[in-house]
N, C-alpha and C positions, 0 to 999 in steps of 0.2 A: 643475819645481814648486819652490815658494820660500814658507819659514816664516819669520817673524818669529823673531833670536834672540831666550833667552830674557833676557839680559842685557843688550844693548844692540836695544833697539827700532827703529834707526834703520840696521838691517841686514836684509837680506834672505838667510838661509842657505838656499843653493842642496840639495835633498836628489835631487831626480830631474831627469835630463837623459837626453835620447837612449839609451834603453839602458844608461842609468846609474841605480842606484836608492844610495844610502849616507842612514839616518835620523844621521848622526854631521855627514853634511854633506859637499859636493864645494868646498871650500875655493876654491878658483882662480873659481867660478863667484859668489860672493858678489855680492851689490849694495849698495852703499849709496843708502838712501833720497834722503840731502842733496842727491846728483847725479840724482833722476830724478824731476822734479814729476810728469809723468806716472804712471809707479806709483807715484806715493806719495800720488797723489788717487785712484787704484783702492782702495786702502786705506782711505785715510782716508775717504772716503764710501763705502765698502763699494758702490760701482761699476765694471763694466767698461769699459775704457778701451780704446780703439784709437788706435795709433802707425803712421803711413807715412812714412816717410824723403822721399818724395818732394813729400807733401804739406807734409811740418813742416819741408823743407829750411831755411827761413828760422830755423826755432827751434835752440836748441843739442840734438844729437844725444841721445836716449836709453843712457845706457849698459847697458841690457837689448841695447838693439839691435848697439850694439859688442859685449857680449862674448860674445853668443850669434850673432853677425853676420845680423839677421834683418834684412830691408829693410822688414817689416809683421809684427806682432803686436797680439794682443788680449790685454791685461792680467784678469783673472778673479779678485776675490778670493775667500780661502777663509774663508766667516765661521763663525765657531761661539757656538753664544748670544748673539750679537748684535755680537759685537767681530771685529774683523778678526785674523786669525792667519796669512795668508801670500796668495800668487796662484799661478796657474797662467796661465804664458806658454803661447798658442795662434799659432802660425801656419803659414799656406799655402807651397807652394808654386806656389799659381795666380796670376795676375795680380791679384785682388781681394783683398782683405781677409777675413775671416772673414765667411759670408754672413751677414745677420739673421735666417734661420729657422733655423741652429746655436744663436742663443745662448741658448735657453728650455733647449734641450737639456743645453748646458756648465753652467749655471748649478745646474742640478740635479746634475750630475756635478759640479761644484762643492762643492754643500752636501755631498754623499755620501762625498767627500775629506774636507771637516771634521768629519764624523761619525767618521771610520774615525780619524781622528788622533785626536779626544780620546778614544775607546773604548780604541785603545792606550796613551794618554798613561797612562787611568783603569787599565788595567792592571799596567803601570808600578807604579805606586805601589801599590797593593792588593799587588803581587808584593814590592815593601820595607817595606811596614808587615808584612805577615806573617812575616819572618824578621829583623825590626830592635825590640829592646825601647822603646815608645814612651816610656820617661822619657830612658834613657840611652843611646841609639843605638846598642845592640854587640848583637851579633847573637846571639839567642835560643835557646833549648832546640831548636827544631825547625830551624833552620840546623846547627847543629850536629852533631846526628842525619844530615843529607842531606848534608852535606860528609865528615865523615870518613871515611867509604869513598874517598873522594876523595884524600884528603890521606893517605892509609896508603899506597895505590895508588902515590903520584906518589914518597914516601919511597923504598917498595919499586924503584920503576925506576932512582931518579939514586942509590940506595944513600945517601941522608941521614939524618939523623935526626930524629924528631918528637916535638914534648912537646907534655903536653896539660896546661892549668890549668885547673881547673873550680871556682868560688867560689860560695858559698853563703850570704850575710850577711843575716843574719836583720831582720828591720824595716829596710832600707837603704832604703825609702822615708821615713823620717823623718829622713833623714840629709840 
């Protein structure tokens, strides 16, 4: 499975592989769009795409296909509100291709991947707006509160020291 970073659009950061799940990213698996018309038209028309080596032998190689070494795959994208946000690489190890009565099925498992991303993504953030002061980004009364047990804790083990600054500036919103 493969998201769009968020920084350079014209990458494909690899999160789930065989057995492999990291939402940070599987680095080595990356794609770059420039080298793969193929997926980058599953995207870009938010359609799925089918690749066989042996049918597209005349076109230049799929780099999905090198670095995952699949000789056929079905490109899937993952749309969410209507924009493309990554694909999910499908393929067999039967002689065909991904049948046509799978892909009502994937396609749905598709969207359910886009959903489950931006639910977490919406989380994400709701979990840093709640312990970050929305003017000035430093982390608020209730952070605070939830870490220092923490941070007393970790003092106490490595035998360090801990200061604590706590400020209080009155109308600092007008400043």
């Amino acid at each position: 499975m493969y998201l769009l970073d968020e920084k350079d659009k014209n990458i494909l950061r690899c999160i789930g592989y065989h057995r492999v799940v990291s939402i940070k990213g599987i680095d080595y698996l990356n794609i770059s769009l420039n080298n793969d018309s193929r997926v980058k038209k599953s995207i870009v028309e938010k359609i799925p795409v089918r690749y066989d080596r042996m049918i597209d032998k005349n076109r230049i190689n799929s780099p999905v296909s090198e670095k995952l070494k699949l000789e056929k795959f079905t490109a899937i994208p993952i749309v969410i509100r209507g924009k493309s946000s990554g694909i999910v690489i499908v393929s067999s190890n039967e002689k065909s291709l991904l049948k046509e009565i799978d892909l009502p099925f994937l396609l749905i498992f598709t969207s359910q991947i886009g959903i489950a991303i931006e639910n977490a993504k919406l989380y994400a953030k709701t979990e840093e707006l709640s312990i970050l002061d929305g003017l000035t980004r430093i982390y608020n009364h209730r952070y605070f509160r939830e870490y220092l047990p923490q941070a007393i804790e970790l003092a106490h083990r490595y035998h360090s020291f801990l200061s604590l600054a706590m400020l209080d500036i009155d109308d600092f919103k007008y400043y």
